[in-house]
N, C-alpha and C positions, 0 to 999 in steps of 0.2 A: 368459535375458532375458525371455522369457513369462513365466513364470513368479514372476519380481520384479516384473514391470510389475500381472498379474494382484493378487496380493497388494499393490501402492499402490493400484489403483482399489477392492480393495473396502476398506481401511484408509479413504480419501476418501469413499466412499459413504457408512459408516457415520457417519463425521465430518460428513457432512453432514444425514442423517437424525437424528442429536443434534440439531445447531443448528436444523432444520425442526423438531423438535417444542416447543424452547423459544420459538423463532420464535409458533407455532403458540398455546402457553400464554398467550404473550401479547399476541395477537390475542384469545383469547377472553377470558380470567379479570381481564385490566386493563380495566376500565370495561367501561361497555354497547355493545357497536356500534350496535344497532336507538337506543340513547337519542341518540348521537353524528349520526346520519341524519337522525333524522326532527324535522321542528320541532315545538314548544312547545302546539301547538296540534292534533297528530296525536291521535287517539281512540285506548282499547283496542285494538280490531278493527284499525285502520291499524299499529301496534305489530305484533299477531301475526302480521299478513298477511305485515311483512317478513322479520319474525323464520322465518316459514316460506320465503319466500321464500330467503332468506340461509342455511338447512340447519339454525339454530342447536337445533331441537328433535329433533334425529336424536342419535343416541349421540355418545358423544366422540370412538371407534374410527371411526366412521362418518366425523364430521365433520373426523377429522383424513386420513383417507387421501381425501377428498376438496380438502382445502389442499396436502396433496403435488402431488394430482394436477393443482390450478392453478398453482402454482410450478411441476411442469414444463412447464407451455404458455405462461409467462412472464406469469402472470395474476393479481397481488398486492392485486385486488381495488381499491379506492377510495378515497381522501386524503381523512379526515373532515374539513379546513380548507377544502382547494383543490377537491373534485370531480371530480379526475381519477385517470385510473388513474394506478395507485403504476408502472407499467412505463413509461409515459410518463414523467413527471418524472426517474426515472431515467436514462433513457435519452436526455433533453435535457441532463442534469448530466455524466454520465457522462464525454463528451468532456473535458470540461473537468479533469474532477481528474485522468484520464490522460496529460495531455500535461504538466499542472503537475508529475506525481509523474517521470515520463520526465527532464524537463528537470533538475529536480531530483536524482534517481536519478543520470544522464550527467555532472552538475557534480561528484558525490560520487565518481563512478569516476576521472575525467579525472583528477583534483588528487587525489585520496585514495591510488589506486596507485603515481602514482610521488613523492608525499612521501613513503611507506611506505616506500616503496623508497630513497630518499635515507638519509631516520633512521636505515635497519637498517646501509646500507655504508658509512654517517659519523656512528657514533652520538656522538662527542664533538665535531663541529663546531656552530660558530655557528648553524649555519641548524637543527640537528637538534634542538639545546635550545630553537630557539625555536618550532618547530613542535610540540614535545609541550609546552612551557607554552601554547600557541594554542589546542592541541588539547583541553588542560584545560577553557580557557574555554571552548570548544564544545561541548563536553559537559555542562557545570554548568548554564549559563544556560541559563534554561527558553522555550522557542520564540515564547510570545508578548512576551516580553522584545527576543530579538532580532530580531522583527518591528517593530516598535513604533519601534526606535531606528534603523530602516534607514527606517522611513518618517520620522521627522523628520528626519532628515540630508540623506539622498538626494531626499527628495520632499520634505517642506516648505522644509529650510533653502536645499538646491541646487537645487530645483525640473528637475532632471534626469529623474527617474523616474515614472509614474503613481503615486497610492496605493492603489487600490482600481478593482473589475471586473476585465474581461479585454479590455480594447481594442475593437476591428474585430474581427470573424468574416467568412471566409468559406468559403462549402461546397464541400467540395472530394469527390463522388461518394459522398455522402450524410453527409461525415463534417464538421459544425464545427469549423473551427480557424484558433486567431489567429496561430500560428506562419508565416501567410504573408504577415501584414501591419505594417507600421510598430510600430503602436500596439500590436497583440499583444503585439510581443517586446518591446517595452518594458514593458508592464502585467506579463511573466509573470518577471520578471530578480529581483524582490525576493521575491515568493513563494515562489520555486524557489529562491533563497540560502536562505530561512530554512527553509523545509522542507529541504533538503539538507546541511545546514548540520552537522547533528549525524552523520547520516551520512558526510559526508565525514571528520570525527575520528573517527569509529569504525573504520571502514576503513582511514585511515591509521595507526591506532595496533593494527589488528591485523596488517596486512603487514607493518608491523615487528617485531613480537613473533613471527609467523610465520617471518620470512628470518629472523629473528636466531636462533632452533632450528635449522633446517634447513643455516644457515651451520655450526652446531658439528659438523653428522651427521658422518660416517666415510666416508661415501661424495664428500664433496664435499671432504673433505681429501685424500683418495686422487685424486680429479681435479685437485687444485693441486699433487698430487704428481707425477702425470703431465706435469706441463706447459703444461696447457691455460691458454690466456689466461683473466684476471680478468672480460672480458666473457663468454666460455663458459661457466664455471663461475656468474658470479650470474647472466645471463641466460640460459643454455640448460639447466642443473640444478637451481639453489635455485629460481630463478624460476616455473619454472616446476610444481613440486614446493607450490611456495607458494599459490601461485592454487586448486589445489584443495578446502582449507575455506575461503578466501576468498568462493570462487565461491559456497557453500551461503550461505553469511552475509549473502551481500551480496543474492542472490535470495530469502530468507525476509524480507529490510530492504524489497525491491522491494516485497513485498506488505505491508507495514508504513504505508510510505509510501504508498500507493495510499490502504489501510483507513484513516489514523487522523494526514490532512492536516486532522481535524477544527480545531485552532486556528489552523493557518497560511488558510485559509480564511475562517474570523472573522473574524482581525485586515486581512485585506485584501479581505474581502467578494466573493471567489470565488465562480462561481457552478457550484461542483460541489456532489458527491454528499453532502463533509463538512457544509456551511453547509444544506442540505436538511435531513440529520438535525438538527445545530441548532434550526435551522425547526421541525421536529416534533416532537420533545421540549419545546422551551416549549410547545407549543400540545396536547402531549399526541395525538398523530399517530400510531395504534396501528401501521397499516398499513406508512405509511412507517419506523417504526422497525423492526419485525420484517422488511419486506423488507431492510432498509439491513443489518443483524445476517445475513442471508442474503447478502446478495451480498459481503459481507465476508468470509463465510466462505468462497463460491467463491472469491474471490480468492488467499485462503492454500491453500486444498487445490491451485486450480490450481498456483502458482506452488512450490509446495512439490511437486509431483509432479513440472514440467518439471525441478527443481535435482534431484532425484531418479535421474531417468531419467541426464539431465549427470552427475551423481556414478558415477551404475554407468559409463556410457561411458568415462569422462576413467580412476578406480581400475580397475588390475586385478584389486587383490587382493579387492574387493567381486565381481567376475568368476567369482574364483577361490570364494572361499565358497558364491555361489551355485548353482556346480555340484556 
């Protein structure tokens, strides 16, 4: 188990030290930073002063294990638009796309597992064709599409649902969140369908493609040969047997979803980490984009580590090799 673990953290280190230095790249080689700071009216001398100031005249090797070394103090430097640290805005946004992607994430497991599960032990009934034709259209149509048509239905035509923000906030031991108030859960119901949206058909059309293998093994004929009830055999052996690459797929999606809620964001003007990067890319936001390309990356290296670790736990036979 040391040993597997040892080998993902430095597989992740490395992964992350890539992504720091393209990070890195462009922070310095996209546009001027010093020209980005300083106003119109700044002299030579004011220019080199920051420029010195800012390390930009020290080597590359120099200047880049010094950007490591403020990335790990959580230090992304300055938002050429806004003025503020890039950790700051961050970490005001942050809540928000976590709880969207959570909520979202939870809708796509609830309904995604046991549709899957329906389709695979009734793959010729009514309900099972109509869920893989559903499942089609949830897959096809592209995310701000089916944003777009939930906010005229639900919000304009029904006037049921907010269109856009994120309700009431309140802090709950330092952490923002609307999930404790009215207005919250109302503002976060359409965001988290459409971002979970595609998720949910992915899931469910791989648990059935899964139980539907695992239904044919040898081993789960030999347990209906034994006698065991219909619920034993799909819920105490395929079932369970199933949920295994489930589980990795569904945790590499977790971080999908966190990383790249950039258009479900957009289209209803969230005010997380995606709609930030937005933000900064029109306006050309060196800092915020290279940290934003960073914390993305944590995100998958974490989330890809903890399914990792789960996978050695849950397999034996990953157990077995490793010894």
């Amino acid at each position: 188990m040391l040993s597997f673990l040892f080998r993902r953290l430095v597989q992740s280190a490395f992964v992350l030290l890539v992504v720091a230095l393209l990070s890195f790249i462009m922070f310095r080689y996209l546009g001027d930073p010093v020209a980005q700071l300083v106003n119109e009216d700044a002299t030579y001398a004011d220019r080199m002063a920051l420029r010195n100031q800012m390390g930009l005249d020290e080597p590359i090797w120099v200047q880049f294990a010094h950007f490591v070394g403020r990335v790990l103090q959580g230090n992304f430097g300055l938002s050429y638009q806004m003025g503020q640290p890039v950790s700051r805005l961050l970490a005001d946004r942050l809540p928000a796309s976590i709880e969207l992607s959570l909520v979202a994430f939870g809708i796509s497991l609830v309904l995604g597992i046991p549709m899957g599960i329906y389709a695979s032990l009734k793959p010729n009934s009514f309900g099972a064709r109509a869920m893989m034709i559903l499942s089609l259209v949830g897959i096809s149509l592209p995310t701000f599409f089916i944003g777009i048509m939930l906010i005229l239905y639900f919000g304009v035509e029904l006037g049921w649902l907010p269109t856009f923000g994120r309700g009431q906030v309140v802090n709950v031991l330092g952490w923002p969140t609307g999930l404790l108030t009215v207005s919250g859960l109302q503002s976060i119901i359409l965001p988290a369908i459409t971002l979970g949206l595609f998720q949910l058909t992915f899931i469910m059309r791989l648990v059935r493609a899964e139980m539907l293998e695992i239904l044919k093994t040898d081993y789960i004929k030999f347990a209906k040969a034994r006698g065991l009830s219909a619920r034993k055999v799909y819920f105490g052996h395929a079932l369970k047997n199933t949920m295994i690459p489930v589980m990795t797929i569904a945790g590499l999606q977790l971080g999908s979803i966190i990383a790249f809620g950039i258009i479900t964001e957009s289209v209803f003007q969230w005010p997380g980490i995606g709609l930030l990067f937005l933000q900064a890319v029109s306006t050309v936001d060196i800092p915020v984009i290279s940290a934003y390309l960073l914390l993305v990356a944590v995100i998958f290296v974490t989330v890809n580590l903890i399914v990792d670790i789960l996978y050695f736990l849950i397999d034996p036979r990953l157990r077995v090799n490793a010894s």
